[in-house]
C-alpha positions in Angstrom: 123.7 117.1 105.4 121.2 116.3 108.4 122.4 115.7 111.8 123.2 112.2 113.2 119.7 112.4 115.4 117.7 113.7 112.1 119.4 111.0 110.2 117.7 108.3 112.8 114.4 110.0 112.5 114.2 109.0 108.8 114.1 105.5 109.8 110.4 103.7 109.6 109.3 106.2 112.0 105.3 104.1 112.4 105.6 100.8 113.5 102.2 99.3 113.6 102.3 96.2 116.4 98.5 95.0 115.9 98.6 92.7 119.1 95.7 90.3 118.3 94.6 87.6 120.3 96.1 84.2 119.6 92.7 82.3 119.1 89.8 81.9 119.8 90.3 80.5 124.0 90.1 84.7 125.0 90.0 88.4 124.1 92.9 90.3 122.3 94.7 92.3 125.0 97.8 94.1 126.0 97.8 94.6 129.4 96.8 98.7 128.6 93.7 97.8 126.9 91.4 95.4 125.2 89.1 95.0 122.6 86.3 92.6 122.1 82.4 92.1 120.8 79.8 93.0 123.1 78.6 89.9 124.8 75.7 89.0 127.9 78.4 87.8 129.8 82.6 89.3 129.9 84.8 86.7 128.0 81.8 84.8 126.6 82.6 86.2 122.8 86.2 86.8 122.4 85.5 87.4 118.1 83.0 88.0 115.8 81.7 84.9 114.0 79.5 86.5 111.4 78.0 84.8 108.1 76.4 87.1 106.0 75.3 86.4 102.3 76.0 89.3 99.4 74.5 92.3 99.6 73.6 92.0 103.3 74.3 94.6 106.1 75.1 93.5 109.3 75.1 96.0 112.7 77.2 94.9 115.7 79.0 96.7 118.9 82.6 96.4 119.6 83.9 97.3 123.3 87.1 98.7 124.0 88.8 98.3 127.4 91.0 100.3 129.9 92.6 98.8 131.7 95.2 102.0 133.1 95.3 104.4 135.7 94.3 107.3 133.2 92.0 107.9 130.3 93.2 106.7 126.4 92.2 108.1 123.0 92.1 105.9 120.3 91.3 105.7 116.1 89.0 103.3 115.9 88.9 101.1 112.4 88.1 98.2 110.6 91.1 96.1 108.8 91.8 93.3 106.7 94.0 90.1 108.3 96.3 88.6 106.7 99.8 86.4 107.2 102.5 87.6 108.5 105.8 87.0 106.3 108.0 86.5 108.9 106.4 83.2 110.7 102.7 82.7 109.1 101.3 84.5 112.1 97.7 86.5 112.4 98.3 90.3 111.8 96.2 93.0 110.2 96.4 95.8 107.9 97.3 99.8 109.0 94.8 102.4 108.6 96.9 103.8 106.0 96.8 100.5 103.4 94.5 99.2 100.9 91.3 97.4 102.1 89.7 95.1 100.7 87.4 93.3 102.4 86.2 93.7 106.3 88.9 96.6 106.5 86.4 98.2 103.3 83.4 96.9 104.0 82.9 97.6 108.0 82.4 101.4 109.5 82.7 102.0 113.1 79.9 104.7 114.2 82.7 106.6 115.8 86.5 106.8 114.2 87.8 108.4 117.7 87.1 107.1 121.0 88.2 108.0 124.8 88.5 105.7 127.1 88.1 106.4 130.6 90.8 105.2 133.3 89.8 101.3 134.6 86.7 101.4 132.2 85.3 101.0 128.6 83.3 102.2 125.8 81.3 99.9 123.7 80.6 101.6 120.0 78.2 100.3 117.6 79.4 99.3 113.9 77.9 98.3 110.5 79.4 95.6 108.3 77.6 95.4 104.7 78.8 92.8 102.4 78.8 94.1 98.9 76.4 92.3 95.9 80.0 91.3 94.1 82.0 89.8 97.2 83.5 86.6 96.3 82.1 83.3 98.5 84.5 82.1 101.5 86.0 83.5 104.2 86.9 87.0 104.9 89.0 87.7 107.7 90.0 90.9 109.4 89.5 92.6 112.9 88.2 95.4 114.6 91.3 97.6 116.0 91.6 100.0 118.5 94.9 102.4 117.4 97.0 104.5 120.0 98.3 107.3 117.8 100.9 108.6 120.2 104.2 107.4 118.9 106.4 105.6 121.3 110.0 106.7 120.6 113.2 104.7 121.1 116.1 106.3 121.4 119.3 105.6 120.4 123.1 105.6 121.9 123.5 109.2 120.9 119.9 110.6 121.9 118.9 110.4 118.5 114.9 108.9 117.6 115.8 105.4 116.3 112.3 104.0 115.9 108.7 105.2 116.7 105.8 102.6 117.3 102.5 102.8 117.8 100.8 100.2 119.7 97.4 98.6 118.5 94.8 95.6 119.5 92.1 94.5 117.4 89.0 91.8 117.9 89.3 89.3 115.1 86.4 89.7 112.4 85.8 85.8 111.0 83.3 86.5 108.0 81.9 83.9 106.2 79.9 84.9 102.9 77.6 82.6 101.6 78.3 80.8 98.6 80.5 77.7 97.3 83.5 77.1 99.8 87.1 75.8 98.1 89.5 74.6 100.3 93.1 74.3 98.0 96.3 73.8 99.6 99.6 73.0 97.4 103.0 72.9 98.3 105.3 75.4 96.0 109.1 75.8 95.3 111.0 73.0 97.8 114.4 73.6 98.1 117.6 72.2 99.8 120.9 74.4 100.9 123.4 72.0 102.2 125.9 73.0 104.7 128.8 70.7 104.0 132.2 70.7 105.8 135.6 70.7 103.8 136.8 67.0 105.1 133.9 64.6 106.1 133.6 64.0 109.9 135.4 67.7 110.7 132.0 69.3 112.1 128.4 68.1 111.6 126.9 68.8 108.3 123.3 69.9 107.8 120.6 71.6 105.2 117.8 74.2 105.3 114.9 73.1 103.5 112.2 76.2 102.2 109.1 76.0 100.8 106.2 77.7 99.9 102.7 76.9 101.7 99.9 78.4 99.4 96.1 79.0 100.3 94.8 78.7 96.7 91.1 78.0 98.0 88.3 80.9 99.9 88.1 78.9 103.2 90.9 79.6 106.3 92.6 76.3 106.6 94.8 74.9 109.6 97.4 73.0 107.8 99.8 70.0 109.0 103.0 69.4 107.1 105.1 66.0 106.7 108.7 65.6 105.8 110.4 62.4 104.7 113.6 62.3 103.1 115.1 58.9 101.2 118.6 58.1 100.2 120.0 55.8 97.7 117.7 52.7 96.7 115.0 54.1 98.9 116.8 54.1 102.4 114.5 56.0 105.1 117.0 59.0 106.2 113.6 61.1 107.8 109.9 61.2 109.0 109.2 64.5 110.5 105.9 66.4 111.4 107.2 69.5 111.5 106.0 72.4 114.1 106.5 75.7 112.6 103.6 75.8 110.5 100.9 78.4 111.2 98.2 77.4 112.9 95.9 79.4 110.7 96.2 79.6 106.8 94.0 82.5 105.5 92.7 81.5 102.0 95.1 83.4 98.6 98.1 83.4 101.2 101.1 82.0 100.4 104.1 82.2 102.7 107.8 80.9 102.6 109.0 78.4 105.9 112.1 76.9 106.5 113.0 73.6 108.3 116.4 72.4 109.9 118.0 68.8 108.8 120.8 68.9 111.3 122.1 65.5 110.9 121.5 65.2 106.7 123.9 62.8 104.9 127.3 64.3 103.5 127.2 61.3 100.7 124.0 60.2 99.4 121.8 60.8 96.5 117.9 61.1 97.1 114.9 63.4 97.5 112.9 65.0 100.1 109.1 65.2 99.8 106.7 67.8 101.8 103.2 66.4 102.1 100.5 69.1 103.6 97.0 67.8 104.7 94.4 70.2 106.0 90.5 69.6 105.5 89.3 67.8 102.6 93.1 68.6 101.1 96.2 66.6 100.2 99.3 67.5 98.7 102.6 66.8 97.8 105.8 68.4 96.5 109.2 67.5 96.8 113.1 67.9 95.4 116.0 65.8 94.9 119.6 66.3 96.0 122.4 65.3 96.1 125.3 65.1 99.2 128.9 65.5 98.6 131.8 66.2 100.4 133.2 69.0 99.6 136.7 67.4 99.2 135.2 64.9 96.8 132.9 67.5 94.8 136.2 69.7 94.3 137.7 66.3 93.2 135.4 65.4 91.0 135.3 69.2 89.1 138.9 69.0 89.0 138.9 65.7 87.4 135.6 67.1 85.0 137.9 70.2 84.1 140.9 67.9 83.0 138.9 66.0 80.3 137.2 68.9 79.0 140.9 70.1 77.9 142.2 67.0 76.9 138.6 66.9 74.7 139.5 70.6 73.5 143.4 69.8 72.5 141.9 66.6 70.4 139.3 68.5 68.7 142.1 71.3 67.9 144.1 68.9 66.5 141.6 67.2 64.5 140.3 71.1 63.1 144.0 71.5 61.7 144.2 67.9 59.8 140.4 68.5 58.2 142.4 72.1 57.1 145.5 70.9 55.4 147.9 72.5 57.6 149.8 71.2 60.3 149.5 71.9 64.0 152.4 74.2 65.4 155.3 72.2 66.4 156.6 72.5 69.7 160.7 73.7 70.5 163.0 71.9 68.5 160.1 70.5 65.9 159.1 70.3 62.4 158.4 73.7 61.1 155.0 75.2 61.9 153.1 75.8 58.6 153.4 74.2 55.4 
């Protein structure tokens, strides 16, 4: 059996952190290095805006800068962007995962490139768009890759974790061709968190749903909660704020949303409206709040006539036979 240390080293031993820049307002950067287009002036381009239409080849430079006290290698490669799980945020494929679109379709003139200490390297690149690429936008980013893994150790000394840093300069490609924009709202749920006796401890509810880019087109979507009770009381009106700021288009990811102060007796629904350009949609669910002292009531009470409903229908099965029920201590005999 391996060591306790060996053991550790079997965990995800590659952890790509693609450290992108959060829009548009400057270049991605980690404090180490930075990556960017070539521009007249620094900080003028912080991304590639490109629009290209099938079958067309595109040639640009990337610069890479560092920004540290000694010289840094890096693999240099072109990746595909999507959303992250976890919160909707911007990240980008590893060199090691399927492309499919900028990650596949643009090649860096050089894969390896050394940076010297407080300089940079700019390095030309070619972007061709193939004859069958699909309308709409396809993101992705240009990444510069430090391949020296960064261990962490553990309380023993063994390796729990290795990671290997990485910055890229966003790619926003835009082929030519019909643009769709298509937002829906998928799979709205309710979990209520209900206390035993009413009053004992605030009661609340997680709402999920799923936020789906059906259309080619990156959208920036705004989402609205309202929740009604019985004969259409108001209980909510929310915009909520942990929505991703950017939607890429066929993403779909799963968000959650607090109701801290939901009712512990009502009967209603919740509805989820998302806008974004030219886009409007709806989805909701409806629930329904009850103590937990009542709801066990109510099952007990439930459970009670469905025996007394089981004892009738025995006793009517062993009229329609001829025979007679059993008789109890004391009785009639049983059978006939």
């Amino acid at each position: 059996m391996p060591s306790k240390p060996a053991l550790y080293a079997l965990l995800p031993a590659l952890l790509l952190a693609p450290l992108l820049g959060a829009g548009p307002a400057r270049a991605a950067d980690n404090g180490q290095w930075s990556v960017f287009p070539q521009a007249a002036e620094p900080g003028s381009r912080p991304y590639f805006h490109l629009v290209a239409d099938p079958g067309q080849t595109i040639t640009d430079r990337v610069t890479v800068g560092n920004s540290t006290t000694a010289p840094l290698t890096f693999r240099l490669y072109a990746a595909d962007a999507y959303n992250t799980a976890r919160d909707g945020g911007f990240a980008v494929r590893s060199p090691g995962e399927r492309q499919r679109g900028v990650g596949a379709w643009a090649r860096p003139h050089r894969d390896t490139v050394t940076v010297p200490a407080r300089s940079s390297v700019t390095v030309p690149y070619t972007l061709t768009v193939p004859e069958s690429a699909e309308p709409g936008d396809h993101p992705g980013a240009l990444v510069a890759l430090d391949e020296r893994v960064a261990r962490t150790r553990g309380a023993d000394g063994g390796v729990a974790v290795g990671v290997r840093q990485a910055v890229g300069a966003r790619v926003h490609l835009r082929v030519n061709g019909p643009t769709v924009p298509a937002l829906s709202v998928e799979s709205v749920s309710l979990t209520q968190d209900r206390p035993l006796i009413p009053g004992t401890r605030e009661a609340g509810a997680l709402i999920s749903y799923t936020l789906h880019n059906r259309g080619n087109v990156t959208l920036n979507p705004r989402v609205a909660l309202r929740a009604e009770g019985l004969f259409g009381r108001e209980l909510l009106r929310r915009n909520l704020t942990k929505v991703p700021s950017e939607l890429l288009p066929r993403q779909r990811i799963r968000l959650t949303e607090r109701w801290p102060d939901s009712p512990q007796l009502d009967w209603g629904r919740i509805e989820l409206t998302a806008t974004a350009r030219e886009v409007r949609e709806s989805a909701g669910v409806s629930f329904l709040a009850l103590p937990w002292l009542l709801a066990a009531a109510l099952l007990a009470a439930a459970a009670g006539t469905g025996v007394r409903l089981r004892i009738r229908h025995r006793g009517r099965a062993f009229a329609g036979t001829g025979t007679r029920a059993p008789a109890g201590p004391g009785g009639a005999p049983g059978r006939a």
